[in-house]
C-alpha positions as CSV (number, residue, x, y, z in Angstrom):
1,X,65.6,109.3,161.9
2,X,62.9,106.6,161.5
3,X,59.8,107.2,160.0
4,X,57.7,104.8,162.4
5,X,56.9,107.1,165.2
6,X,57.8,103.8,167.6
7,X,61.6,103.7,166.7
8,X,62.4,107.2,167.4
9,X,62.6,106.8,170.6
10,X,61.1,107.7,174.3
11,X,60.4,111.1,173.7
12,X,58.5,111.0,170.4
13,X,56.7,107.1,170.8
14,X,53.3,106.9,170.3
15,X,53.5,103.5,173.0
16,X,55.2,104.3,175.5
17,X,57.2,101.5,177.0
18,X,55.2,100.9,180.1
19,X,52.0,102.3,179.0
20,X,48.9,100.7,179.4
21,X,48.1,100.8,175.4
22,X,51.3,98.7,175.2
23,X,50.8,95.8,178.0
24,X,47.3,95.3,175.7
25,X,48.9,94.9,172.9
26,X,51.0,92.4,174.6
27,X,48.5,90.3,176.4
28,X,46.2,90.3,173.4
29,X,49.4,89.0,170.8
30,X,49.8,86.3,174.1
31,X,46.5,85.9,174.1
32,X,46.7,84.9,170.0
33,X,49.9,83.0,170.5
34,X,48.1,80.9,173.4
35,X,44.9,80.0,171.5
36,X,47.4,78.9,168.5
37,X,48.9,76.6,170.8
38,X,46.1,75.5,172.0
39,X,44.7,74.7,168.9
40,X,47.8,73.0,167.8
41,X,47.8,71.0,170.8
42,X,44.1,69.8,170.7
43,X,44.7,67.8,167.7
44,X,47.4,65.7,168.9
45,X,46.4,65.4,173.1
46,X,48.0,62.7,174.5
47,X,47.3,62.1,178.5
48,X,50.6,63.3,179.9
49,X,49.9,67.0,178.1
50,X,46.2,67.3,179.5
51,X,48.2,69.0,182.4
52,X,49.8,71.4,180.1
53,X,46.3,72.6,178.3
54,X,44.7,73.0,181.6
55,X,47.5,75.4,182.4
56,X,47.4,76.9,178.6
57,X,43.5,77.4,178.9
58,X,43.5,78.8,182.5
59,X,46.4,81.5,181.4
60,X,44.3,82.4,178.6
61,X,41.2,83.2,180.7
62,X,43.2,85.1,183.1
63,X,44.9,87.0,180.0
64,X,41.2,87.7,178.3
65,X,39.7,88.8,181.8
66,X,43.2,91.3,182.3
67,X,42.3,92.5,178.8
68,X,38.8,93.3,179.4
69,X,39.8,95.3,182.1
70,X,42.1,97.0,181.0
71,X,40.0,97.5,178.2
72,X,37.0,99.0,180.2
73,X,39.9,101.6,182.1
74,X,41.2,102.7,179.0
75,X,37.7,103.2,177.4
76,X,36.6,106.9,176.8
77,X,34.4,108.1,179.7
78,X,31.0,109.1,178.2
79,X,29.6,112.4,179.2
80,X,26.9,112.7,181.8
């Protein structure tokens, strides 16, 4: 057996596969990856890639909204 709790499988993960802890993980590593790119590609814009960054920057708004929601549902109700 594995000592990461996240290689022993289904039954004993502390992520489950689908879970929502796990999709914002994986928005906010795509989230990183995209401003990265984006980065990378501001330095070097050239007019036929201004399409492309459009695209990049819109998919990372729609990723950092997603993650703020998902964020908000996952937060810890506060008591009355």
């Amino acid at each position: 057996m594995s000592d990461s709790p996240l290689l022993d499988g289904p039954a004993s993960s502390g992520l489950e596969l689908h879970s929502p802890q796990r999709q914002l993980i994986e928005w906010q590593m795509e989230h990183a990856d995209l401003n990265a790119l984006i980065d990378q590609a501001s330095a070097t814009v050239t007019p036929h890639d201004e399409l492309r960054m459009r695209r990049m920057k819109k998919r990372r708004l729609a990723l950092r909204d997603q993650i703020a929601a998902l964020q908000l549902r996952l937060a810890p109700k506060e008591p009355a």
